[in-house]
ROVO-208083 format. One record per residue (C-alpha): y, z, x. Coordinates in steps of 0.1 Angstrom, whole numbers, plus 5000, padded with zeros to 4 digits. Layout:
BEGIN
YZX;...
END
This chain:
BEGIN
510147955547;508548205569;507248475554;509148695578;512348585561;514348815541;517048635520;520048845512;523248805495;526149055500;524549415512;526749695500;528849855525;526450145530;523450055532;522549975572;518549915573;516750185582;515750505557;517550425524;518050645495;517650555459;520950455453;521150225481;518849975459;520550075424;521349705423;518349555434;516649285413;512749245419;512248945406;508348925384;506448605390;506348565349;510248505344;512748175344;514048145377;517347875388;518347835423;521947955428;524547835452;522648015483;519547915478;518148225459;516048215424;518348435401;516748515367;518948295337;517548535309;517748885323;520748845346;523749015322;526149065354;528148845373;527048715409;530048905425;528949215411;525749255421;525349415457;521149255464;519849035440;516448925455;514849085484;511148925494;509449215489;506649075508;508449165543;509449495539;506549615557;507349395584;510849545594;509049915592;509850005556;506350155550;505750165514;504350495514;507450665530;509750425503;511350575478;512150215466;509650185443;508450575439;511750645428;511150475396;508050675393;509351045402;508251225374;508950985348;506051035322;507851415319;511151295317;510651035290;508051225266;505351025278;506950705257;509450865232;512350785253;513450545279;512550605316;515950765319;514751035294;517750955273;517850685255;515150665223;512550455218;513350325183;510550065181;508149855204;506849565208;503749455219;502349135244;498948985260;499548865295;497648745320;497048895360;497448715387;494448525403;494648805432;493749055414;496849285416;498149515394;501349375382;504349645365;507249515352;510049735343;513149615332;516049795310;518449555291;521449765286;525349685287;524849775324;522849505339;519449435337;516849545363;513349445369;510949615396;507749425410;505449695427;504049605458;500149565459;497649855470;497950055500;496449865532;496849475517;498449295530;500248985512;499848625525;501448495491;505548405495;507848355467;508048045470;504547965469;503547925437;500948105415;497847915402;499247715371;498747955338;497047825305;500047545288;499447795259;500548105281;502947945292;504547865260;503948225245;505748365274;509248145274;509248235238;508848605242;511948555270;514648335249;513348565220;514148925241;517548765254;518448745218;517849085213;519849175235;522748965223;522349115195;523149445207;519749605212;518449755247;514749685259;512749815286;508949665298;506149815306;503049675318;501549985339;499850095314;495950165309;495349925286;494649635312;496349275302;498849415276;502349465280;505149655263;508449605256;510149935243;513249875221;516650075216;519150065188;522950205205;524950385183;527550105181;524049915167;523350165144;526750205127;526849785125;523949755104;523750085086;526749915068;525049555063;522249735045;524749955025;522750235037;523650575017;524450855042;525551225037;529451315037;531151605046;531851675013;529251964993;528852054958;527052304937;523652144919;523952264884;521652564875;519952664841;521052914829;519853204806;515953184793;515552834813;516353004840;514153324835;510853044829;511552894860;511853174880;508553294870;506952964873;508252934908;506553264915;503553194900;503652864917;504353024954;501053034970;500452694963;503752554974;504352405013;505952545039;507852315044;511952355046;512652025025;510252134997;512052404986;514452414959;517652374970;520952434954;523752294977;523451864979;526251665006;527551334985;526251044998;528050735007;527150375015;528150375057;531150235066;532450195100;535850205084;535350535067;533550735094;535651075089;534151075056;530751105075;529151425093;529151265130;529051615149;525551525159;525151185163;521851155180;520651295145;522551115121;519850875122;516650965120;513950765139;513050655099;516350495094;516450405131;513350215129;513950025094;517449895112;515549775145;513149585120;515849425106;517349285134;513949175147;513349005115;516748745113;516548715154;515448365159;513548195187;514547855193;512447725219;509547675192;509047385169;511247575141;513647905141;511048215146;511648605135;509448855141;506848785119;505948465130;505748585163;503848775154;501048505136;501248285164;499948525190;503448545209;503048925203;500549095196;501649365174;505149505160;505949895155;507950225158;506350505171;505050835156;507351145168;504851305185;501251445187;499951635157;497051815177;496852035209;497552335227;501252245237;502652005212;505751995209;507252055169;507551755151;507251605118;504151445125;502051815133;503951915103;502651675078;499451715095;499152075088;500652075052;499951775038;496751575056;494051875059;491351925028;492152295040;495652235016;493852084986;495152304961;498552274970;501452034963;502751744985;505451785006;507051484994;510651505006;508951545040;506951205035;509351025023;511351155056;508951055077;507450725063;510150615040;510450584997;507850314992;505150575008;506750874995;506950724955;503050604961;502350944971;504251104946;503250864920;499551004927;500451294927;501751304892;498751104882;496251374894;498351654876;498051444843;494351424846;493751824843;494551834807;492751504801;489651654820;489851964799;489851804768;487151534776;484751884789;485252014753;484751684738;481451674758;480152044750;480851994715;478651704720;476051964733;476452224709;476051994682;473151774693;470152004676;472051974642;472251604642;470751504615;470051084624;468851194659;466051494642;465451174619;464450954646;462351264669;460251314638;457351204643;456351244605;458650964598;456050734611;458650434615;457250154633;458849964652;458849534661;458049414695;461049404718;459349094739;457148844727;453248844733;453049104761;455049374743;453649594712;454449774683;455950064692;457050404673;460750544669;459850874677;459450734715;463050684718;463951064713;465151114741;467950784742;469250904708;469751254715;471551194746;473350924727;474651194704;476651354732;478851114736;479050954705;480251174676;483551244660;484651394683;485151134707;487650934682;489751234685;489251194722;490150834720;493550914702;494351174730;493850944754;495750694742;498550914739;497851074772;498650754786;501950734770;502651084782;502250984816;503750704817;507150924808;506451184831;506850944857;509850824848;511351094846;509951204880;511050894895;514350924884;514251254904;513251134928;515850874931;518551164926;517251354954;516751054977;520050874970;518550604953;521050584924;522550284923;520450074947;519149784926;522049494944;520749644977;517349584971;517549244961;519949114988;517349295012;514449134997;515948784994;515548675027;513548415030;510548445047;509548305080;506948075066;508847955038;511747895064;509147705085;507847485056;511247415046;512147325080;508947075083;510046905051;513446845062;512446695099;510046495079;512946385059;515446295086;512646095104;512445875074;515645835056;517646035081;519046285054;519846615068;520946795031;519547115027;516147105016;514147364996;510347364984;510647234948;507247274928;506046924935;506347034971;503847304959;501947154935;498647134952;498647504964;498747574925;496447304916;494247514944;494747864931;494147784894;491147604902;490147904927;490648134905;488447964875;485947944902;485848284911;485848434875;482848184866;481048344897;481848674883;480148594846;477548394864;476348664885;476748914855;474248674834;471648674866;471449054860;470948994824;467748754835;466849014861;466849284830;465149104805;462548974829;461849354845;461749444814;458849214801;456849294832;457549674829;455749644797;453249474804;452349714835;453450004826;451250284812;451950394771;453450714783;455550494806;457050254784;459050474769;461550494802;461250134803;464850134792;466250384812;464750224846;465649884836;469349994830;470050214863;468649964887;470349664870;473849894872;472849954913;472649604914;476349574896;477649834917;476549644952;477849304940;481049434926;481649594958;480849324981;482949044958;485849324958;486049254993;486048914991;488148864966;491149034981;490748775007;490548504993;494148634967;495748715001;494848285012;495548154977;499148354974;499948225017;499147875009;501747884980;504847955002;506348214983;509748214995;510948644996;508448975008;509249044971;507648754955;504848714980;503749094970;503948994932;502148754932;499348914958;498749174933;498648934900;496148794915;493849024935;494649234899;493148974878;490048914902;489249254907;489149324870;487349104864;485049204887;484749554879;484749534842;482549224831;479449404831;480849704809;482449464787;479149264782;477549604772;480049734747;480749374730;477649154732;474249284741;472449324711;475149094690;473448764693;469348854692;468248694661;465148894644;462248874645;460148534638;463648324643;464948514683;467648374701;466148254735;467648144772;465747884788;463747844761;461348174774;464048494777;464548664746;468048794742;468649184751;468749444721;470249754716;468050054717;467850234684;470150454687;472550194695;474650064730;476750324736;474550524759;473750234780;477650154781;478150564795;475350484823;476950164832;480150344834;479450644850;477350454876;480150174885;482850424883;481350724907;479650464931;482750254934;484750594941;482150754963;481150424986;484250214982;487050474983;485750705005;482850665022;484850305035;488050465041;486450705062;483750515080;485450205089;488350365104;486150605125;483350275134;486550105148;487850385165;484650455180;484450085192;487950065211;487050425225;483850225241;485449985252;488550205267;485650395285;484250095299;487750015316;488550345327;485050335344;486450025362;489450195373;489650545380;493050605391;494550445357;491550675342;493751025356;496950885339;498251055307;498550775281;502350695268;502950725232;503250365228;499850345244;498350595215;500050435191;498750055197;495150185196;496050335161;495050095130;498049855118;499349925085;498549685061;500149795029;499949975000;498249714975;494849834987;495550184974;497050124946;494549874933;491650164938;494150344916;494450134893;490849994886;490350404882;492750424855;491450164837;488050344836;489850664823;491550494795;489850164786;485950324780;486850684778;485150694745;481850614754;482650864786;484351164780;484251314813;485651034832;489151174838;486951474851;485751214875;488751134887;490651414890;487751544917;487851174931;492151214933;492051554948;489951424982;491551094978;495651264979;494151445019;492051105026;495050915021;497551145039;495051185066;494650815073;498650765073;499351075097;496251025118;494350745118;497350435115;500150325132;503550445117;504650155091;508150085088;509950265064;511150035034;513350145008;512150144974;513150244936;510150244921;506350184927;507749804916;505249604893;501949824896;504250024867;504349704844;500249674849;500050014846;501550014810;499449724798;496749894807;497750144783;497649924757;494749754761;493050104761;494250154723;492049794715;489149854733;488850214725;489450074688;486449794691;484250084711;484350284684;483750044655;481649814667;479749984695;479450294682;477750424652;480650584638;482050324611;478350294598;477650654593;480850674576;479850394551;476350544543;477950904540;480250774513;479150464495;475350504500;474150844506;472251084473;473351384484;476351354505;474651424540;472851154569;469551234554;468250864549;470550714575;468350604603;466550454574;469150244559;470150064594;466649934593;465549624580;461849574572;459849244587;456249104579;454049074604;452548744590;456148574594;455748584633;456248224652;453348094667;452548194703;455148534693;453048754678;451649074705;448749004723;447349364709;447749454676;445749784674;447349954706;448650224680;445250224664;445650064635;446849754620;450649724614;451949504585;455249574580;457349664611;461249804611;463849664632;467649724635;469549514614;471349464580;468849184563;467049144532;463549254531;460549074529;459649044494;463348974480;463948614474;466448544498;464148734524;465548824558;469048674549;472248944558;472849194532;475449284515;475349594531;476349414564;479249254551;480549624540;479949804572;481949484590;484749504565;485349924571;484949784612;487749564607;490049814587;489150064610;490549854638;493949784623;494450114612;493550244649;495650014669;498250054650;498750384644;497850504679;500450234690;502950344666;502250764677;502450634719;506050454706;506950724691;506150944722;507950674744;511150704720;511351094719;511151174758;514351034773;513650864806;516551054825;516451424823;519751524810;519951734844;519951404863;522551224844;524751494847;524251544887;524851174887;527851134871;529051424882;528851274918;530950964904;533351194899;533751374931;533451064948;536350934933;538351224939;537651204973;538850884972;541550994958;542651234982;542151005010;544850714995;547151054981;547251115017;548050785034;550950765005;552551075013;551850985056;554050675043;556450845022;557151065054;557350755081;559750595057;562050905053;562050895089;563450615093;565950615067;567550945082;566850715116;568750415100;571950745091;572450805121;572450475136;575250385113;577150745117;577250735155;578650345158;579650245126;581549925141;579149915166;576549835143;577949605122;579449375148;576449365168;573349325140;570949315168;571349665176;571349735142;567949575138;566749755166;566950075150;564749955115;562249835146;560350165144;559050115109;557649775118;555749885146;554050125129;
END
C-alpha cells in the first residue's frame, strides 16, 4: 500500500475535504497500534472489541492518519485532534469526570504499557458508552514526519505484553457488557502507564443497588423520639458544655428528623427521593457498586475465569481504585468532603475535639467509620482509667517514706548481709545497697494496686458495653439494622484464588478420569498448607522463646562481668543497667520479628486457599494475633512468672550450660523489673513502631516517587507544565492495605493496659497520650497520605471484638498471678497476721530471709574475696523460705513456704472469681440496646409497614374503581341492544374487553 493511500469507507454527505469542523469527524475511529484488529469486507482493520456500532452506521471508520499531511491537512491548523484537547482538563475537573465534563468518574483502573520503538508519545482515548466507541491516535511531534504505515507492523512486543494486553481488552469489553462506560487515558505524566476511567449509568446503579439490597432513604420522614423532662434538661447542658469541642461539621450534629430507609428496588422507585439523581448515590455507594461488578467480571482468555483481583496479582493491572473528591489543600479548592475531613478531623490542631464520624463513614464507608469510632470510644474509656492509675501511683508516692519493709532494708543498722549473686567473681554484698530498687518497688506495689487491678478488670467490662451499645447506634443511624443476610451473601463469594485452585483441580480431574462434577477444595486438598502453617507457626514461637532465653544469657553473662569490673560504688546499678539494656534489646527484636511475622501470617493464611474475603481476614488475624503476642509479651511473662522461681540456693544453684547461674529476683522482689520491662516495651513500641513508622515510611516513599517524578519531568518539559489529573494524584498516593495493621497496634496496647496493669499503674496514661496523636495520625494518613479504599459495609469491627473480650479475661488471671506470686502482697499479708508480735511489718524483711553458712559453699563457688566488706562473713542471708543452718533438716523448705503458697493459691480463686463474677454482673446489668434504639427501630417496622399498607390500599381501591367501570360499561352495553347482545356474544365480549386489557 502506498503510504499516500487513504482508505475510506462511506464519507458523510457533508464533509467535502478541505477545512473540516469537529463534527465532520464525530464518527471517526483512530485505530491504536495496541488493539485486536479483523479485516472487514473492504479491506479495512475494524476493531472486534471496541466496535459497539454497526458498519452501516458509522460514517469513517479508519482514516491513515499518516497522510493527512499529504493532502494539506496541516496538523497544526486541525482541529481533529485539538478538538479533543480544547480545554478539557477545565471541563472534566482535571479527572473527576469524563472528557465530556458530565459523566463521573466512579472508579479507575490502572495499566503498564509499553512505547513504541520510535519513541512517540502514544494517547489513547476511547469512551465506551451506549453510543459507540471512539478511540483517537495523536499524530507524532510537530515537524516528523512518519515513514511507518499501518500495515507495517510494529517491532514484536514481549509474549508476556502481549498476553497482559488481550486480557485487559476481552476483560474491558466485558465491562462494558455489563453495563459500565470506560474512557483511556495514556497522556498522562506518568510515562508508560495508562488509565482506564470507569462509569457506573444510572440504569447500572439502580440494577445493583438492588442485588446488594442496599438501604436507601424514602420519601417518607418521622420524628426521632426526644427525652423528655430532667433527661432532657442534662443533655441540653452537656451539649453546651460539649460545644467547643464538637465539629463543624453538618452530619455531626444532632438531628431530630430521620427519612426511613428501604432496601432499593427498581420496582418500588416512587417510594425513593429521585429528584436528584446525580446525588442519590454518592461516589461512596457509587464506588462499592463498580467494585462489585469488577469483582464477578470474568476474563476468559486466561488459563481460568479472572475478576479483578487476580488481575490485579498477575500484573494485568497495576492497581484498582475510586478516586478522592477532590483536593484538601490550596488557594482555590473547590468544597469537598475530602478538605472537610481534612480540616476537622486529620489536623493535631483538632485534638481535643470529637470525630466526625457520620462524615467518615460517608466518605470512606462503615468498616473505616466503626474502626474509627471504635477508637474513639476506646480513648474516652482510658481517661478514667488514667485517672485512677495517677492516684494509684501518687498514693504510691505519698506513702513510700512510711513503708515500713523498705526503711527496713535502707537501714544500714540492720547490718544484713547478703550471698553472692554469681559464683567466684561476685561478693558478699549488704541489703542496704539495694535502697534504691525497693523504694521504687514500693510505688507500684502496694495495696493499692489490687484495688487498681479490680478496677481494671471491671473497666474492661465497662468498655466492652459501651461499645455495644455505641455500635448499635451506630447501626441505627447508618441503617445497618437488619443487615446480617446481606453481609453474608456479600461475603460468600468465592474468591478468585480459591475459584482458580478449584478450577486447576477440576482440569486435572477431567484429564485423568474425564469427570467434569463440580469440584471443591476438600481438606485433604489442603492438607499440606495446614501441615505448613502448624509447623510454621511452632517454628516461629520457638524462635520467639529462643531469642527471649539468648537475652537471658546476655543478662546473666553482663551481669557477671559488670561485677567483676565494676567499681563497689558501681555495683549497686548493676541491676538496673543490666535490665534497661537487655529491655532495648527486646524492644529492637520485637519490633523487627513484628514485621516479619505479619508476613509470613499473610503467606501461611494465602497458601491455605480460604475460600470467602470473610474467612481469609479471620484467619489473617488468628494468626498474625497469636504471633505477635507472642512476640510482644514473652519477655514480660518470663519476668512476672519465672525469673527468680527456679534458682536453687546457695551451695546446690540451678545452672545452664553447666556455667550460667539462673537469674534472681532482687530483694525487694520482681515486680520492679516487670514495670521497667513494661514501660520500656510498651512506650518504645508506641513511639518507634506506631508513629515514628507510620510517619516516616509514608513520607521516605513519598519522597522517593517525588525523585523519581522529578527525574522525568526533567526529561520532558512540556509534560512537566501540565496540571496532573486526579487519577494521576491518586495512583502516586499509598494503596490501602487494610485495617488489620491498626487494629493489631490496638490491640497489643490493650493488652498492656489490662493484662500487667498492676505492676504499671500508669499504663492507660500511656495510652491515652499514645491514642490522642494516633486518632490525627490515622485520620491523616487515610485523608492524605493513601489512596481512597473502597467502602465496604460493615456491622461491627467483626472478630477483633471476640479477641478483644478474651483479652479481658485473661487480664483478671494474670492480674490475679501478678499479684500473688509476683508481688509481695500475699506474703506481707501472711506475716502481718499469722507471724507478726505486734501487729505491724516490723521484722518482715527479716522473715523472707533464709540464713546460709558460708562453709556449705561447692567447691570452685565460693567468692574469690572474702574480706571486700572488711571482715569475715559466716553466715550470709538470702531470699527464700528454708530451714536454717543449724536445724536438722538444714536448708530444706519451711513450713512457712508451704503457708504463704496456700494463701497464693486462695488468693487466686477468690480473685478470678469474684472479679469474673462483678464483670458478669456488669455485662448483665447494662443492656446491649439502649431502650432509645429499640424503640426507633421498631418503631420504623411499623411505619414501614403502613407504608406498605397504603401503597396495596391504594391499588385495591384503583381496582375497585376499574371494575365499577366496567360493570356500569357492561349496563349500558346490555340497555342500548339488549337483543343485540345476546344474539351476537361477540359484541358482547367486546364490551368486558376493557377490563382485560388493563
Amino acid at each position: 500500500m502506498d503510504k499516500d493511500e487513504i482508505h475510506l469507507r462511506r464519507l458523510p454527505a457533508a464533509a467535502p475535504w478541505g477545512p473540516h469542523t469537529d463534527s465532520d469527524f464525530h464518527g471517526v475511529d483512530f485505530l491504536p497500534d495496541n488493539l485486536s484488529e479483523v479485516p472487514d469486507e473492504s479491506g479495512m482493520r475494524v476493531n472486534k472489541k471496541y466496535s459497539c456500532l454497526p458498519a452501516e452506521e458509522k460514517g469513517i471508520h479508519i482514516i491513515n492518519i499518516r497522510a493527512i499531511e499529504d493532502i494539506g491537512y496541516d496538523q497544526h491548523e486541525s482541529t481533529l485532534l485539538n478538538s479533543l484537547s480544547k480545554n478539557p482538563d477545565a471541563d472534566c475537573k482535571y479527572g473527576l469526570y469524563f472528557r465530556d465534563g458530565k459523566r463521573k468518574v466512579d472508579y479507575i483502573l490502572v495499566y503498564h504499557y509499553k512505547k513504541s520503538s520510535a519513541g512517540r508519545t502514544l494517547t489513547r482515548r476511547s469512551q465506551h458508552n451506549d453510543a459507540g466507541a471512539r478511540s483517537t491516535k495523536q499524530d507524532p511531534l510537530p515537524g516528523k514526519s512518519l515513514q511507518m504505515e499501518m500495515g507495517e507492523s510494529e517491532p514484536h512486543a514481549d509474549c508476556h505484553e502481549d498476553d497482559k494486553r488481550f486480557r485487559r481488552e476481552e476483560y474491558e469489553g466485558n465491562l462494558v457488557e455489563a453495563g459500565l462506560e470506560l474512557e483511556h487515558d495514556e497522556d498522562t505524566k506518568i510515562h508508560g502507564v495508562g488509565f482506564v476511567k470507569i462509569h457506573a449509568p444510572w440504569n447500572v446503579l439502580c440494577r445493583e443497588a438492588e442485588f446488594l439490597k442496599l438501604k436507601m432513604p424514602t420519601k417518607k420522614m418521622y420524628q426521632i423520639n426526644q427525652t423528655h423532662g430532667l433527661l432532657k434538661k442534662i443533655n441540653s447542658v452537656i451539649q453546651k458544655i460539649t460545644e467547643p469541642i464538637q465539629p463543624k461539621v453538618a452530619e455531626h450534629k444532632p438531628q431530630t428528623v430521620k427519612r426511613l430507609s428501604y432496601p432499593f428496588s427498581r420496582e418500588k422507585q416512587h417510594l425513593f427521593d429521585l429528584s436528584d439523581r446525580d446525588s442519590f448515590f454518592d461516589s461512596k455507594t457509587r464506588s462499592t457498586i463498580v467494585y462489585e461488578i469488577l469483582k464477578r467480571t470474568t476474563c476468559t482468555k486466561a488459563k481460568y475465569s479472572m475478576g479483578i483481583t487476580s488481575l490485579l496479582a498477575n500484573g494485568v493491572y497495576s492497581a484498582a481504585y475510586p478516586l478522592h473528591d477532590g483536593d484538601y489543600e490550596g488557594e482555590n479548592v473547590e468544597p469537598n468532603d475530602r478538605k472537610l475531613l481534612c480540616e476537622e478531623w486529620a489536623s493535631y490542631g483538632v485534638f481535643y475535639k470529637y470525630q466526625p464520624i457520620d462524615l467518615v463513614r460517608k466518605y470512606f464507608g462503615e468498616k473505616i467509620g466503626l474502626y474509627f469510632a471504635w477508637l474513639g470510644v476506646y480513648t474516652q474509656m482510658l481517661i478514667p482509667a488514667s485517672i485512677v492509675g495517677i492516684i494509684v501511683f501518687l498514693y504510691g508516692c505519698a506513702t513510700v517514706d512510711e513503708n515500713i519493709p523498705s526503711m527496713e532494708m535502707c537501714d544500714e543498722r540492720n547490718n544484713i548481709t547478703m550471698c553472692p549473686l554469681c559464683d567466684r567473681t561476685c561478693s558478699y554484698w549488704k541489703m542496704s545497697s539495694a535502697c534504691a530498687t525497693a523504694r521504687a518497688s514500693h510505688l507500684f506495689d502496694n495495696p493499692a494496686t489490687v484495688f487498681f487491678s479490680v478496677f481494671m478488670a471491671l473497666w474492661a467490662a465497662t468498655f466492652m458495653e459501651h461499645w455495644k451499645r455505641k455500635q448499635m447506634r451506630l447501626n441505627y443511624r447508618w441503617d445497618l439494622t437488619g443487615f446480617e443476610e446481606e453481609e453474608e451473601a456479600v461475603k460468600a463469594h468465592p474468591r478468585a484464588e480459591y475459584e482458580a485452585k478449584v478450577l486447576e483441580k477440576s482440569l486435572r480431574k477431567e484429564h485423568k478420569h474425564k469427570e467434569t462434577d463440580k469440584e471443591k477444595l476438600t481438606w485433604k486438598d489442603r492438607f499440606p498448607a495446614y501441615l505448613t502453617n502448624f509447623v510454621g507457626i511452632i517454628f516461629m514461637v520457638g524462635l520467639t522463646f529462643a531469642i527471649v532465653f539468648g537475652v537471658i544469657i546476655y543478662r546473666i553473662s553482663t551481669a557477671a562481668a559488670l561485677a567483676i569490673s565494676a567499681t563497689p560504688s558501681g555495683r549497686s546499678s548493676v541491676r538496673v543497667t543490666v535490665t534497661a539494656t537487655a529491655v532495648i534489646i527486646n524492644l529492637v527484636v520485637i519490633i523487627f520479628l513484628d514485621e516479619v511475622y505479619g508476613c509470613i501470617a499473610r503467606w501461611l493464611t494465602q497458601i491455605e486457599v480460604p475460600k470467602t474475603d470473610k474467612n481469609f481476614e479471620e484467619r489473617l488475624i488468628f494468626k498474625a494475633f497469636l504471633l505477635k503476642f507472642v512476640n510482644a509479651y514473652t519477655p514480660i511473662f518470663y519476668v512476672a512468672f519465672f525469673k527468680g522461681r527456679f534458682v536453687g540456693r546457695p551451695g546446690d544453684y540451678v545452672y545452664i550450660f553447666h556455667s550460667f547461674r539462673m537469674e534472681e529476683c532482687a530483694p525487694g522482689g520482681c515486680l520492679m523489673e516487670l514495670c521497667i520491662q513494661l514501660s520500656i516495651i510498651m512506650l518504645g513500641k508506641q513511639l518507634i513502631q506506631n508513629n515514628l513508622f507510620e510517619i516516616g515510611i509514608p513520607k521516605m516513599k513519598k519522597f522517593i516517587r517525588y525523585m523519581k517524578l522529578k527525574r522525568r519531568r526533567s526529561l520532558d518539559h512540556e509534560e512537566h507544565m501540565k496540571k496532573k489529573q486526579r487519577y494521576e494524584v491518586d495512583y502516586n498516593l499509598e494503596p490501602f492495605s487494610g485495617l488489620t495493621p491498626e487494629y493489631m497496634e490496638m490491640i497489643i496496647q490493650f493488652g498492656f493496659v489490662t493484662l500487667f496493669v498492676a505492676s504499671f499503674p500508669l499504663a492507660p496514661l500511656f495510652a491515652l497520650l499514645n491514642n490522642i496523636i494516633e486518632i490525627r495520625l490515622d485520620a491523616k494518613k487515610f485523608v492524605t497520605e493513601l489512596r481512597r479504599p473502597v467502602a465496604v459495609r460493615a456491622k461491627d469491627i467483626g472478630i477483633w471484638y471476640n479477641i478483644l473480650r478474651g483479652i479481658g479475661k485473661l487480664a483478671v488471671i494474670i492480674n490475679a498471678f501478678v499479684i500473688s506470686f509476683t508481688s509481695d502482697f500475699i506474703p506481707r499479708l501472711v506475716y502481718l497476721y499469722m507471724y507478726s508480735e505486734n501487729g505491724t511489718m516490723h521484722g518482715f524483711v527479716n522473715h523472707t530471709l533464709s540464713s546460709f553458712n558460708v562453709s556449705d559453699f561447692q567447691a570452685g563457688t565460693a567468692p574469690n574475696d572474702p574480706m571486700e566488706l572488711g571482715y569475715e562473713v559466716q553466715i550470709c542471708r538470702y531470699k527464700d523460705y528454708r530451714e536454717p543452718p543449724w536445724s536438722e533438716n538444714k536448708y530444706d523448705i519451711s513450713k512457712d513456704f508451704w503457708a504463704v503458697l496456700a494463701a497464693r493459691l486462695a488468693f487466686v480463686i477468690v480473685f478470678q472469681n469474684l472479679v469474673m463474677f462483678m464483670s458478669d454482673f456488669v455485662d448483665w446489668i447494662i443492656p446491649d440496646i439502649p431502650k432509645d434504639i429499640s424503640q426507633q427501630i421498631h418503631k420504623e417496622k411499623v411505619l414501614m409497614v403502613e407504608v406498605f399498607m397504603r401503597e396495596e390500599q391504594g391499588k385495591l381501591q384503583m381496582l375497585e374503581t376499574w371494575k365499577d367501570k366496567d360493570k356500569k360499561k357492561g349496563e349500558n352495553c346490555n340497555n342500548h341492544s339488549p337483543r343485540l347482545s345476546l344474539s351476537h356474544s361477540g359484541s358482547l365480549s367486546s364490551c368486558h374487553s376493557y377490563p382485560v386489557d388493563v
